[in-house]
DRENLO-944953 format. One record per residue: x, y negated, z negated of N, C-alpha, C in turn; residue in one letter. Coordinates in steps of 0.02 Angstrom, whole numbers, plus 50000, padded with zeros to 5 digits. Layout:
<pts>
XYZXYZXYZA
...
</pts>
This chain:
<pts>
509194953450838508884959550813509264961950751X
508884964150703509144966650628509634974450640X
510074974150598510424980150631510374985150540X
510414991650550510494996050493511324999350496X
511554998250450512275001950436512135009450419X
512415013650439512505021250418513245023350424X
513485025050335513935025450308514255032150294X
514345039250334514515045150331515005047350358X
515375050850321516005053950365515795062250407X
515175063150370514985069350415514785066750483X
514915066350536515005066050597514255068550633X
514215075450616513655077150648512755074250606X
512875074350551512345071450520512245062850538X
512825058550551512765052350541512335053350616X
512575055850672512265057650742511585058450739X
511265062750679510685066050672510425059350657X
510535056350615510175051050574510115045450628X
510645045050649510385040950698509895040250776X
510105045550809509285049050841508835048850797X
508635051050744507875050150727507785044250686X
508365039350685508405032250671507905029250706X
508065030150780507805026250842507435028050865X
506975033450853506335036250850505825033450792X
506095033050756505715033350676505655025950659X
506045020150690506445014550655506305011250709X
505875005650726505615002350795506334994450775X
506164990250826506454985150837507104983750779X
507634988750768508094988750745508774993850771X
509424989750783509904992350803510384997350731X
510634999550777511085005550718511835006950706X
512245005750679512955005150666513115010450634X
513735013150660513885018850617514645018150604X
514795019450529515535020950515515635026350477X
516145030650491516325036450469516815035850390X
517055028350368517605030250320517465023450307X
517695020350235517835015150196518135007650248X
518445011050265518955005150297518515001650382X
517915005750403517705004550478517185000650426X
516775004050378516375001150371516414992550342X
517094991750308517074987050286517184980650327X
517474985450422517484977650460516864978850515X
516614982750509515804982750520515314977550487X
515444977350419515304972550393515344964850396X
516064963350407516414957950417516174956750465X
516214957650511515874956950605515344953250595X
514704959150563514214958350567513454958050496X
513914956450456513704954450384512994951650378X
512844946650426512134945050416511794946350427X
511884951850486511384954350539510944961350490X
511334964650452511274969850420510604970550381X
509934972550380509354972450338509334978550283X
509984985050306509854988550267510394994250287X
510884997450216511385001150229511095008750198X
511495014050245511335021350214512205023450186X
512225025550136512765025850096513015031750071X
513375034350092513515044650080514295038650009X
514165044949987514365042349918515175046749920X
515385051249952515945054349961516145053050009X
516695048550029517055047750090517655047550078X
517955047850141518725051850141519225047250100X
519245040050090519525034350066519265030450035X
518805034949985518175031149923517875034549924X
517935042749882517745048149857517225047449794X
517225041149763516985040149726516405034249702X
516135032549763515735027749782515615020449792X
516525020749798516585012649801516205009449860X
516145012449904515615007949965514975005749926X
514755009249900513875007149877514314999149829X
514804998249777514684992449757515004985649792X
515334990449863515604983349886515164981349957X
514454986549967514154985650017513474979849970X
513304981349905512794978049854513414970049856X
514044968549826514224963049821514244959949893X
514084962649952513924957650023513014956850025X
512724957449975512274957449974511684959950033X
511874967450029511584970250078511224973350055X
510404975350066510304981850018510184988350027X
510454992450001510744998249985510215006049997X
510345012050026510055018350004510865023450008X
510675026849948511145029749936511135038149957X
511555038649984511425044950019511795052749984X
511905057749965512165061449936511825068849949X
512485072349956512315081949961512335085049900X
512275081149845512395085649759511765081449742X
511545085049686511065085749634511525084949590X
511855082649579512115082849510511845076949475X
511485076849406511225074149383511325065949342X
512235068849336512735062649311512825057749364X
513075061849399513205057249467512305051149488X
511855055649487511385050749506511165045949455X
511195047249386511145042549335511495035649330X
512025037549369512505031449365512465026649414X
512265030449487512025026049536511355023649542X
510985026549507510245024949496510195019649465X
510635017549402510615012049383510865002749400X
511225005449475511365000149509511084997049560X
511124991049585510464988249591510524991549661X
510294996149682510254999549760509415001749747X
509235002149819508355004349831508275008749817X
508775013949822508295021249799509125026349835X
508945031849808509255035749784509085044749805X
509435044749909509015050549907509505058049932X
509415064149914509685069149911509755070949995X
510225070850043509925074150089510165082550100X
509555086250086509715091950093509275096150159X
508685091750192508495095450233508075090250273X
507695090850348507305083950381506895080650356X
506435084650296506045080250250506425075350216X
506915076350179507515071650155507725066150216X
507845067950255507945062450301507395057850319X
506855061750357506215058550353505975051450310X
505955056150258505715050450194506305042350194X
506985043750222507375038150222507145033150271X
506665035750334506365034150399506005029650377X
505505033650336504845029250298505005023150245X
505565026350193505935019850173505825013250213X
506285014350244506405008450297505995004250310X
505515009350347504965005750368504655000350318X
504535005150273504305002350195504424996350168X
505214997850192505384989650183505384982650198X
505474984750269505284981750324504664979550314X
503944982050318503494978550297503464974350224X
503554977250181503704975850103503774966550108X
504224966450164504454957050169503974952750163X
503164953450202502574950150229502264950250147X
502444952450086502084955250015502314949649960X
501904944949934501834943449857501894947449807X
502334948349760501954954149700502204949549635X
501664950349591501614946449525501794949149472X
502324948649436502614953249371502244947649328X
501984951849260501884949649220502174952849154X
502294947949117502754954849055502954949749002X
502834948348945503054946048900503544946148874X
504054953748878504734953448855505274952448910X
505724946048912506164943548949506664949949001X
506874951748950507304959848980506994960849029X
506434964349008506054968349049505804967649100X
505644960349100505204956049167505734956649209X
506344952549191506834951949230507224958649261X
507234964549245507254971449261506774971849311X
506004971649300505574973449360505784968049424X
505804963949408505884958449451506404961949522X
507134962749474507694963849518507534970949545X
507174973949534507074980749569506404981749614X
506044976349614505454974949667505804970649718X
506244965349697506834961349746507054965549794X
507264971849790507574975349803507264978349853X
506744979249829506154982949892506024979449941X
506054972949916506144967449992505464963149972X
505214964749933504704959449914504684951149895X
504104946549900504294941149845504114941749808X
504564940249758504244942149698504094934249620X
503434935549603503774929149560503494931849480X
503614930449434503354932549363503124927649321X
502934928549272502384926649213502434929349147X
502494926049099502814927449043502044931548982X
501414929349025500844930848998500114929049039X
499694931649025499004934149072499014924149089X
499104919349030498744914949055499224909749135X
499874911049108500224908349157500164912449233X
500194919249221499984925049279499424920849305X
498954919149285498424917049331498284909049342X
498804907349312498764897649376499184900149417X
499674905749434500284906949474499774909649525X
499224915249511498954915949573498394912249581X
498164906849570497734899749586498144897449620X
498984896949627499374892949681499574899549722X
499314904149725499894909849760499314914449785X
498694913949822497964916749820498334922149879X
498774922049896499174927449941499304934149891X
499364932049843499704938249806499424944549840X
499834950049838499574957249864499594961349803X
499954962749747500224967449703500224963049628X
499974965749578500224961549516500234969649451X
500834969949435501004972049381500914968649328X
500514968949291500424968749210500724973649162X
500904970849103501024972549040500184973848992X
499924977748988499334978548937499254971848881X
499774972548834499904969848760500184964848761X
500064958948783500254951148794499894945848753X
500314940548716499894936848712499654931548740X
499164928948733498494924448745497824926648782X
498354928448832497774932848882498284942348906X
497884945948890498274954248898498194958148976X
498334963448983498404964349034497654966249071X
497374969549045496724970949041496154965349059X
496314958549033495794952749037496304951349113X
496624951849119496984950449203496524953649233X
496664958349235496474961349271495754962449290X
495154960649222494464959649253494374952949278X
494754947949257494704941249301494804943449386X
495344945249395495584947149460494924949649499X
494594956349479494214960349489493374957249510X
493224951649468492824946149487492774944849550X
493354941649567493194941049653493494944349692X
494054949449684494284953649744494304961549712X
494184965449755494264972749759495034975349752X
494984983549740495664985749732495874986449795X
495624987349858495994987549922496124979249956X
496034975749917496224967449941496894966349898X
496794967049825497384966649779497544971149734X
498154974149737498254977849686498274976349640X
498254981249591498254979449484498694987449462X
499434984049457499714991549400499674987149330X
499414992749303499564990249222499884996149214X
500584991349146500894995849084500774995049034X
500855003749015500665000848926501165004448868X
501265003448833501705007848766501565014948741X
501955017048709501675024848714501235023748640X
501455019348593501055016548556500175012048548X
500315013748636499485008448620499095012148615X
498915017448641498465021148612497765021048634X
497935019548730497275017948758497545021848830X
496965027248827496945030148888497135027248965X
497155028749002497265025449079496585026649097X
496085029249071495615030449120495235023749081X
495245019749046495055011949020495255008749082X
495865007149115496135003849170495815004849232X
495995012149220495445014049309495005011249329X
494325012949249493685012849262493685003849281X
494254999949271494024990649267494204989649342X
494734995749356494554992549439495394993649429X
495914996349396496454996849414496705000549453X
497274997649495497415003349581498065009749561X
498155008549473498765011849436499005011449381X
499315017249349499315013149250500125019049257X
500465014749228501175015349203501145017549137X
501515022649108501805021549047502485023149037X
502485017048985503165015648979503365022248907X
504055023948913504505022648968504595025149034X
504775020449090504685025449151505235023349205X
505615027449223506115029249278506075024649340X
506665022649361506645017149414506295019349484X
506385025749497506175029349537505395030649538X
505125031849478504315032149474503985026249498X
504555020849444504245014849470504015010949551X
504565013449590504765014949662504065017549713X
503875024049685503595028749722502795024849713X
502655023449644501975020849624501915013949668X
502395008749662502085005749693502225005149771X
502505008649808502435010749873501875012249877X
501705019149865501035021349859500425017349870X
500295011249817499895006649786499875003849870X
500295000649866500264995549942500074999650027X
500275007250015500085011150059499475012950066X
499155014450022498575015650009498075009750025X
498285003950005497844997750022497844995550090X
498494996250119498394996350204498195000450243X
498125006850242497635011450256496985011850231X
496745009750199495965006250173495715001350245X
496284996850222496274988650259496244990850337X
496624997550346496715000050435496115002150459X
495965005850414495225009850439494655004950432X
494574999050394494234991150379494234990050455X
494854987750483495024985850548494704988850618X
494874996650614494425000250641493594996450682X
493324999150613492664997450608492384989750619X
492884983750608492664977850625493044974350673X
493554977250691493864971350743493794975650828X
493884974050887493974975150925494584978550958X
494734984250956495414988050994495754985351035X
495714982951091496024976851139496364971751102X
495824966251083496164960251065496324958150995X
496084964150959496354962750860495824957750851X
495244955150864494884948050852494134953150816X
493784949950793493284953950782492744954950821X
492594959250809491694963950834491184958750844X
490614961450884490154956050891489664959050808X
489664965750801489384967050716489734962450674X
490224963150681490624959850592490554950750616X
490334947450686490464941150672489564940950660X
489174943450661488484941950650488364942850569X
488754948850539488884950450479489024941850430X
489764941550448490174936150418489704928250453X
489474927850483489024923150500488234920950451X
487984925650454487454925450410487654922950341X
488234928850308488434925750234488554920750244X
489134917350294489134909550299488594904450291X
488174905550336487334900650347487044900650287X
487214906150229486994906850179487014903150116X
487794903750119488324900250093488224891650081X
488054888750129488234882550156487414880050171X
486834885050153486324881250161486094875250121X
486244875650070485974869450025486574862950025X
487064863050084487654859850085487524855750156X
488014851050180488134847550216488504850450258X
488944853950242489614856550272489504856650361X
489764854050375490014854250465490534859750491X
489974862250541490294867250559490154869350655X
490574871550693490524869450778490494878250799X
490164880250832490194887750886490334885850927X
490864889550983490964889551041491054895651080X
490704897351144490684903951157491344901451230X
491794905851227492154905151270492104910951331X
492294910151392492254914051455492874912151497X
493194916151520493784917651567493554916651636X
493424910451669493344908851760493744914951781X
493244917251837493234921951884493814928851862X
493374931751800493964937451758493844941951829X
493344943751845493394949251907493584948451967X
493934943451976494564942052024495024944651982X
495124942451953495864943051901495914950251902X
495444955551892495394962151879495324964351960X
495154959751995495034964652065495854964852111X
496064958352085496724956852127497424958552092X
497274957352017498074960751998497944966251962X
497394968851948497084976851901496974975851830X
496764981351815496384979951734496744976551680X
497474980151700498204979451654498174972051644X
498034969251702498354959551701497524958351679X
496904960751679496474957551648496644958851561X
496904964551542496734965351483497354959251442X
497834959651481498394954851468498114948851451X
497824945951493497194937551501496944938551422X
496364941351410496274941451351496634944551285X
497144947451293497584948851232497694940851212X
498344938751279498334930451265497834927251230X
497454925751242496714919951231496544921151184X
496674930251160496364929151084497004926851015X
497574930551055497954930051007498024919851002X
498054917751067498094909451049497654905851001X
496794910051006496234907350972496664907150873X
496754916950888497024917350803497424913150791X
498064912050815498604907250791498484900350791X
497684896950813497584891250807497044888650781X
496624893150734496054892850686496364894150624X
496024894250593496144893250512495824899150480X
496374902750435496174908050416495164910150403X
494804904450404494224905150357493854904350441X
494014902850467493624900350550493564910750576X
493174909950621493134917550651492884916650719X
493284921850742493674923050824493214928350821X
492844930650872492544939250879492504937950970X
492674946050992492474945851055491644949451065X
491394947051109490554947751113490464954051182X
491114954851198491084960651230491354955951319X
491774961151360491914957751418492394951251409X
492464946851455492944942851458492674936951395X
492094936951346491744931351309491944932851252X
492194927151214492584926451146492234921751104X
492084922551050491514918851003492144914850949X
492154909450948492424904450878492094900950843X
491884900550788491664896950731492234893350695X
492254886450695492314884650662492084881250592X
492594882050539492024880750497492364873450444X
492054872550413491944863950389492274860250435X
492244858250486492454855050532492024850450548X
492274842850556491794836350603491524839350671X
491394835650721491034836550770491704833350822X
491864830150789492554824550821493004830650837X
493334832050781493884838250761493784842750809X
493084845850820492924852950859493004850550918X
492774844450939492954843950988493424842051037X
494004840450994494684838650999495184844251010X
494894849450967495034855450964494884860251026X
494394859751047494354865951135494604862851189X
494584854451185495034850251239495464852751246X
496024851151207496624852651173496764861951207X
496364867051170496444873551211496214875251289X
495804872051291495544872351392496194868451412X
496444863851394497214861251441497644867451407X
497864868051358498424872851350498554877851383X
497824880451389497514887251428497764886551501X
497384882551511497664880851614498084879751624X
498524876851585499254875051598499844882651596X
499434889051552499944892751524499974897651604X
500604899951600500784906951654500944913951621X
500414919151635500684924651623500914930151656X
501444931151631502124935951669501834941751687X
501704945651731501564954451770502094956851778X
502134961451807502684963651819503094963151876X
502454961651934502934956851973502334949252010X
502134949651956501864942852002501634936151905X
501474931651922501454927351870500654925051881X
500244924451831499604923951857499284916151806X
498684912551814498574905851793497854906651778X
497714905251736496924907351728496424900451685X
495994899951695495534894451659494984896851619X
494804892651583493954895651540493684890751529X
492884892351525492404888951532492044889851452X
492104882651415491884884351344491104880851352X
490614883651305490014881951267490094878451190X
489814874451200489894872051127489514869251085X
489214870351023488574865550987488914865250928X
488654862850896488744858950805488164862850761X
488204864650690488064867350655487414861150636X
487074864850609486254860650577485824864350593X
485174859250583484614861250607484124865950554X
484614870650529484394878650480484254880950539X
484814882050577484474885350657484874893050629X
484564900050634484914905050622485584908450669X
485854914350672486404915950710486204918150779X
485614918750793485284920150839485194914350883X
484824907450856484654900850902485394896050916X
485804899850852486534895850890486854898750928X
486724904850948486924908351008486844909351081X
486164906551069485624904351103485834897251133X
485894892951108486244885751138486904886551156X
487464888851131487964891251155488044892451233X
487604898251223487544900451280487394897051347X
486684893651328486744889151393486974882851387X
487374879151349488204876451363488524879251402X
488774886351389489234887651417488974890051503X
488204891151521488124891751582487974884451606X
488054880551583488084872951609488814873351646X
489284874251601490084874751604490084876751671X
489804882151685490084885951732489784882951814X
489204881951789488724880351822488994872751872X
489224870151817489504863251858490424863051855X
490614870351892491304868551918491764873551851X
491764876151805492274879851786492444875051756X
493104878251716493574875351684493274868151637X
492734867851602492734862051578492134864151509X
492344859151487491734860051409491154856851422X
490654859851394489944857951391489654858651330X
489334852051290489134854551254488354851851230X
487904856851160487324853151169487294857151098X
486494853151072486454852151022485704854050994X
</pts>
């Protein structure tokens, strides 16, 4: 487990911070040293474990902030903690490579260090694309998005920016420079905009105080933010937090509305939705593609003998196994009750069916833990092959009675038809 360092000689605050550490701060442990010398074999101990240090900048034996540069040379990264406003003082630490830079004067101040964290903590799972023509500069954004915990990779201009995300279709975030040559920030950014939305990928553009083009040009193309330069490490900070916050709360409330609350898999709406565009897609094509409607043998035993808790457990499993073993473009939806819908898509007939073998043994073989008892469960799959120009309706339709064949002759086994 990742541990957080907290670096204060105030005693009662380091206490504070740490209670609403462990409230605020899920699956992470907390270390505390009061003075220069604990923290530094705090360190030593436990150097790798560390994802992230809080740093009071006045301590009794390094009054003057030597912890923040010998906690940055163990390559840890850094929030700097301080009871002055003084403006010198933060200029100087602001410019070192630490995350951010925060005053604590009251629980909102603390708070926001909470959210940090978190921030960061997610931040890891994030692509972000610098683009920037002047070397300095790129390399400046770079080390201060690093910092945030991101990956980060850059592009010297619009045209290299975009074979980087032709190999990198993950990207989440791309900062542009406006005024580049070959391709500018602006033609990025309506390429981008072509096929994905601002809550799929972000777009900050910067521009010069010289260019002489509104931000509301950027907006209106679909940008999620417009910089002007020159601008503070800290702005830079807050904007694109923001940016990425904003897109996962889009993406949450997305979730909401199409996936299922229980098992994270999708809705029987959104797989009839994403189905149709598919059939659509692929009508004037060959493409091979397999449905299988899956069912959990005797779920209302399972629910009558160990309770709802160990049924809902059964299918958390089954779906989360389905997700981790389809392919991002394949779709999992539950159809309501213990029945789970998979499409696979460009897939042989061979493959698909190599493929539910393969999960009906995994399945029967697996044990899941209760709290005091261990339980074994089987499913009964349906299965047909894509053709015909049969719609989402007549492949549901055969599915179906596959899968009451399945059941029909003994459980636990695949049936399939065509």
């Amino acid at each position: 487990m990742e541990k957080i360092l907290v670096v204060d000689d105030n005693k009662a605050l380091a206490k504070l911070v740490v209670r609403q550490m462990e409230k605020n701060v899920t699956d992470m442990l907390v270390d505390v040293a009061y003075d220069f010398a604990q923290a530094k074999q705090l360190i030593k101990d436990n150097q790798d474990e560390y994802f992230m240090a809080l740093l009071d900048l006045n301590l009794p034996d390094a009054p003057n902030g030597e912890i923040v540069d010998y906690v940055l040379s163990k390559g840890i990264p850094a929030i700097v903690l301080t009871g002055s406003l003084d403006e010198e003082t933060k200029s100087t630490f602001i410019h070192k490579d630490i995350v951010d830079y925060v005053y604590k004067g009251n629980m909102d101040d603390i708070n926001y260090i909470f959210n940090m964290i978190n921030r960061l903590s997610k931040n890891r799972q994030y692509k972000v694309l610098v683009v920037e023509d002047s070397m300095p500069f790129r390399n400046n954004l770079k080390k201060i998005l690093t910092s945030l915990q991101f990956q980060v990779l850059t592009a010297a201009h619009g045209e290299e920016a975009m074979n980087y995300f032709a190999d990198n279709p993950d990207i989440k975030l791309i900062i542009a420079d406006y005024r580049m040559p070959i391709k500018d920030g602006l033609e990025i950014l309506k390429d981008i905009r072509k096929e994905h939305d601002k809550n799929k990928i972000g777009v900050i553009i910067l521009t010069s105080p010289d260019e002489h083009v509104s931000a509301a040009t950027f907006l209106k193309s679909g940008a999620n933010d417009f910089i002007a330069k020159p601008f503070g490490k800290e702005e830079l900070i807050c904007r694109v937090n923001n940016t990425i916050e904003a897109m996962e709360n889009i993406n949450k409330i997305a979730n909401f509305a199409n996936k299922d609350f229980l098992t994270g898999v999708y809705n029987r709406r959104y797989f009839y939705s994403d189905m149709n565009e598919y059939l659509a897609m692929i009508q004037d094509t060959d493409e091979p593609y397999a449905v299988a409607m899956i069912d959990v043998d005797r779920f209302k035993h399972i629910n009558d003998a160990y309770g709802h808790e160990a049924g809902d457990k059964v299918l958390q499993y089954l779906s989360k196994k389905l997700i981790d073993e389809t392919k991002d473009k394949d779709l999992v939806a539950r159809f309501g009750g213990d029945e789970l819908c998979v499409v696979l898509k460009n897939t042989s007939n061979e493959d698909a069916v190599k493929f539910f073998v393969n999960l009906r043994t995994s399945i029967a073989s697996h044990k899941i833990s209760l709290k005091k008892d261990t339980i074994e469960f089987t499913v009964s799959i349906g299965l047909t092959f894509g053709g015909n120009d049969y719609g989402v309706d007549e492949i549901l339709e055969l599915v179906d009675e596959a899968l009451y064949i399945a059941k029909e002759s003994g459980r636990n086994r695949i049936e399939v038809t065509k």
